[in-house]
VOBA-1610 file (N, C-alpha, C; in pm, whole numbers, padded with zeros to 5 digits, always signed):
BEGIN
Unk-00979+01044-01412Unk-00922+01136-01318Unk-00889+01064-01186Unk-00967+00967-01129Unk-00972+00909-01018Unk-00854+00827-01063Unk-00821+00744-01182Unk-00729+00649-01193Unk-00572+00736-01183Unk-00583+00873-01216Unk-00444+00929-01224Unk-00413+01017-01052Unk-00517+01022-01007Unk-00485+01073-00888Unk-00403+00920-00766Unk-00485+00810-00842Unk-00443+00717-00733Unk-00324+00664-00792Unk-00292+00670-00876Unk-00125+00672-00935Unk-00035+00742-00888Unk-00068+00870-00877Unk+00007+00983-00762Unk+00044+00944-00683Unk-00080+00875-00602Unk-00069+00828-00468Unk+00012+00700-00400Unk+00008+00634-00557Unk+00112+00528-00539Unk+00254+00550-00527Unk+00276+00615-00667Unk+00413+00704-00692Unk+00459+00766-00559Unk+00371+00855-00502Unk+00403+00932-00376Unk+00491+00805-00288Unk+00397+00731-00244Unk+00407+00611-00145Unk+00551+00537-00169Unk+00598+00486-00298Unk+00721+00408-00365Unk+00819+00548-00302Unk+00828+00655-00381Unk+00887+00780-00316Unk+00961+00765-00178Unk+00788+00792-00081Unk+00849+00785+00072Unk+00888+00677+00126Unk+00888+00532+00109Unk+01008+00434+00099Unk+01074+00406+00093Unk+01124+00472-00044Unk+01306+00518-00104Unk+01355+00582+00000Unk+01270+00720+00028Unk+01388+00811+00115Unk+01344+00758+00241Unk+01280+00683+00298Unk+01294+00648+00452Unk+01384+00514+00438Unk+01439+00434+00301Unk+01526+00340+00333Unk+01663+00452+00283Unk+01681+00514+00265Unk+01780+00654+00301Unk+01801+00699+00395Unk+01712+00651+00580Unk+01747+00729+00665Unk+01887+00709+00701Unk+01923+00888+00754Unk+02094+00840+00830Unk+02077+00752+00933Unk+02232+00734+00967Unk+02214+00658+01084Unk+02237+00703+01191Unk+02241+00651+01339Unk+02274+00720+01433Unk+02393+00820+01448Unk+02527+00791+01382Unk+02630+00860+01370Unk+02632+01017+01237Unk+02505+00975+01203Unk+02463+01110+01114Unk+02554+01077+00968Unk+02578+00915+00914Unk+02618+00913+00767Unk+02462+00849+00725Unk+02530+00856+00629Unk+02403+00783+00550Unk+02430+00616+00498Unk+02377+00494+00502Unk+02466+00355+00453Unk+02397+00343+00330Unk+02546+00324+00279Unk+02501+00310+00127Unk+02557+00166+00112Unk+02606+00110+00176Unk+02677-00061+00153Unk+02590-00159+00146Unk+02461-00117+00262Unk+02336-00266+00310Unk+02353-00300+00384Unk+02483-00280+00462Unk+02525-00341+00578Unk+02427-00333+00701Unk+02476-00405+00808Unk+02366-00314+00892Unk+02226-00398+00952Unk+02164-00283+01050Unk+02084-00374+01086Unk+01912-00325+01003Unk+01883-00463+00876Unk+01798-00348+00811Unk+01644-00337+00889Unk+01607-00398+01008Unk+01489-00372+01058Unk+01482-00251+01170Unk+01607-00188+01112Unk+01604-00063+01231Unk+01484+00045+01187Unk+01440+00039+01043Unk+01366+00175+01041Unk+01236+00097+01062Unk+01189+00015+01097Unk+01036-00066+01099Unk+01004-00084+00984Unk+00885+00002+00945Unk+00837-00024+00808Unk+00874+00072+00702Unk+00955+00111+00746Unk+01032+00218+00625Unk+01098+00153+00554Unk+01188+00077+00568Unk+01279-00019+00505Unk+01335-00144+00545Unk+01368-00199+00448Unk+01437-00318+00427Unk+01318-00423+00404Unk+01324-00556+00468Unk+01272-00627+00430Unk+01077-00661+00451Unk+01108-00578+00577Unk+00966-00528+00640Unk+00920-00430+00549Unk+00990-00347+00488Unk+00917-00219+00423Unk+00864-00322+00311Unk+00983-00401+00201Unk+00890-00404+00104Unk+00764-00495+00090Unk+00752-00588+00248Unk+00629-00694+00230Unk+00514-00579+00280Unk+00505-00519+00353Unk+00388-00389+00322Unk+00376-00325+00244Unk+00476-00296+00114Unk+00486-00215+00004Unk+00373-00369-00072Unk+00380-00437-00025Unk+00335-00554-00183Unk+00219-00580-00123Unk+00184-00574+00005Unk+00044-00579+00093Unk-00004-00501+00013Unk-00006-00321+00069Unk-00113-00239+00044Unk-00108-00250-00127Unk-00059-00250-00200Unk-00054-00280-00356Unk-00192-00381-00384Unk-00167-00500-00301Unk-00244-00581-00285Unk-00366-00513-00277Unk-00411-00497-00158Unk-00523-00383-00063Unk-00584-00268-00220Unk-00503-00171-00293Unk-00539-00084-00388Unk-00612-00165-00498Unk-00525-00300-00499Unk-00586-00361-00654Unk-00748-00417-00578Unk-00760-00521-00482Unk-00831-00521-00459Unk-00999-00417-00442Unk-00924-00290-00399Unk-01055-00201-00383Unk-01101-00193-00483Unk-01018-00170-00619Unk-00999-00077-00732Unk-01115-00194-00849Unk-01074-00283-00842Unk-01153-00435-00859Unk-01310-00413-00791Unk-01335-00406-00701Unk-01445-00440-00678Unk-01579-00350-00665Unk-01670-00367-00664Unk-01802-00273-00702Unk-01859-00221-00658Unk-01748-00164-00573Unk-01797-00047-00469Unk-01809+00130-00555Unk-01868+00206-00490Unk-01914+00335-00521Unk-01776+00415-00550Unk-01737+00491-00651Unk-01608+00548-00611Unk-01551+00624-00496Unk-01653+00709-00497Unk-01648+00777-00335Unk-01567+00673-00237Unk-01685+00542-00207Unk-01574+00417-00099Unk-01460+00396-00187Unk-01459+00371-00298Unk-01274+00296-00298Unk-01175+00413-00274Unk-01205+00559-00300Unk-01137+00673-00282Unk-01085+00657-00127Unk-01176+00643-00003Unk-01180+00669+00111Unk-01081+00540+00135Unk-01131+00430+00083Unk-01061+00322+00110Unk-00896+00315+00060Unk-00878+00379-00030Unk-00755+00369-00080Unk-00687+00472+00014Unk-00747+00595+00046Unk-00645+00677+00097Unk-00660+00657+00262Unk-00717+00586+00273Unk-00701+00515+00425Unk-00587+00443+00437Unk-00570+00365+00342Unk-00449+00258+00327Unk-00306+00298+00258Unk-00344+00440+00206Unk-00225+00522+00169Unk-00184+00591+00281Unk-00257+00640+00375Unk-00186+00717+00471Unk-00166+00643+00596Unk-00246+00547+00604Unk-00172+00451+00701Unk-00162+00303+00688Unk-00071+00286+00620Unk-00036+00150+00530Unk-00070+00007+00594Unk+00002+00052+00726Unk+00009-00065+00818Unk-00155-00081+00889Unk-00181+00020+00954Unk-00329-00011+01049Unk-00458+00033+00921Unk-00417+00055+00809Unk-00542+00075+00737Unk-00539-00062+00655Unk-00455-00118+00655Unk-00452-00266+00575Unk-00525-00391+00694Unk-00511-00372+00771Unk-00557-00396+00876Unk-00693-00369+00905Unk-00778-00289+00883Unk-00894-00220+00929Unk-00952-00209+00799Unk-00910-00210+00678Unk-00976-00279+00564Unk-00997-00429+00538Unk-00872-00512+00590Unk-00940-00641+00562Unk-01055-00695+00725Unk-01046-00621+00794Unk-01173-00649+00906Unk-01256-00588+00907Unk-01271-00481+00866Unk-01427-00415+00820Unk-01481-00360+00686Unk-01406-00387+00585Unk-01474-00388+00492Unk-01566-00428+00393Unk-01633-00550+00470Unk-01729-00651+00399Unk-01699-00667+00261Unk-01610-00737+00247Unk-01524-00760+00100Unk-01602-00841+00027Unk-01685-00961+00082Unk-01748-01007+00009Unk-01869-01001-00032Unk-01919-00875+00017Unk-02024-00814-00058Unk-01994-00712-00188Unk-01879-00682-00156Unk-01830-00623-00247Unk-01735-00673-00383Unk-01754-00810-00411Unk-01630-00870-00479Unk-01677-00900-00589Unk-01605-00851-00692Unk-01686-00842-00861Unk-01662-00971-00930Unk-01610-01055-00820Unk-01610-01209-00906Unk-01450-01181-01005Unk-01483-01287-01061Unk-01360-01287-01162Unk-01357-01213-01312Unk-01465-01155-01356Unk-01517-01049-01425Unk-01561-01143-01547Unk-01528-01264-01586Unk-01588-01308-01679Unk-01719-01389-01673Unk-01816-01387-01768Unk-01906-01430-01733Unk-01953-01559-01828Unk-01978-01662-01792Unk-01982-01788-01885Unk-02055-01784-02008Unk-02031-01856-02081Unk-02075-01854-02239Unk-02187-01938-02175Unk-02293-01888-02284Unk-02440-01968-02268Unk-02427-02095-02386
//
């Protein structure tokens, strides 16, 4: 249940990307060419949007990986879902990651 809700949440996220690299422009069309200046929406689009789109991706796999309580990766994920930029940020400085890091999951042959 937890794995299909945070799929939502991804889905949601890819979603509001699309339509914020859809915003009109000042003259009230919409650019459909590319032209343009693409760091006008910040992190909504263009080239800035998608290196935070591949961050917090980053940030989800990571939580989702490691051996924390579900309750924390829940909190943690939707910290970083609703604020992509300052929760990616405030997860990799306070989340004591390496207490939390499940290693590489395999464990050596005896």
């Amino acid at each position: 249940m937890f794995q299909n809700a945070l799929f939502s949440a991804f889905i949601a996220q890819l979603w509001l990307a699309a339509l914020a690299m859809a915003a009109p422009l000042a003259d009230g069309t919409v650019s459909t060419a590319g032209h343009g200046n693409t760091w006008q929406y910040g992190t909504g689009g263009g080239i800035l949007g998608l290196i935070v789109l591949i961050l917090d991706i980053i940030v989800f796999l990571e939580v989702l990986k490691s051996n924390r309580p579900p309750s924390s990766k829940l909190i943690w994920c939707l910290v970083v879902f609703l604020f992509p930029v300052i929760g990616m940020v405030i997860y990799y400085l306070f989340s004591n990651r390496s207490a939390h890091n499940s290693g590489s999951g395999y464990e050596p042959l005896a």
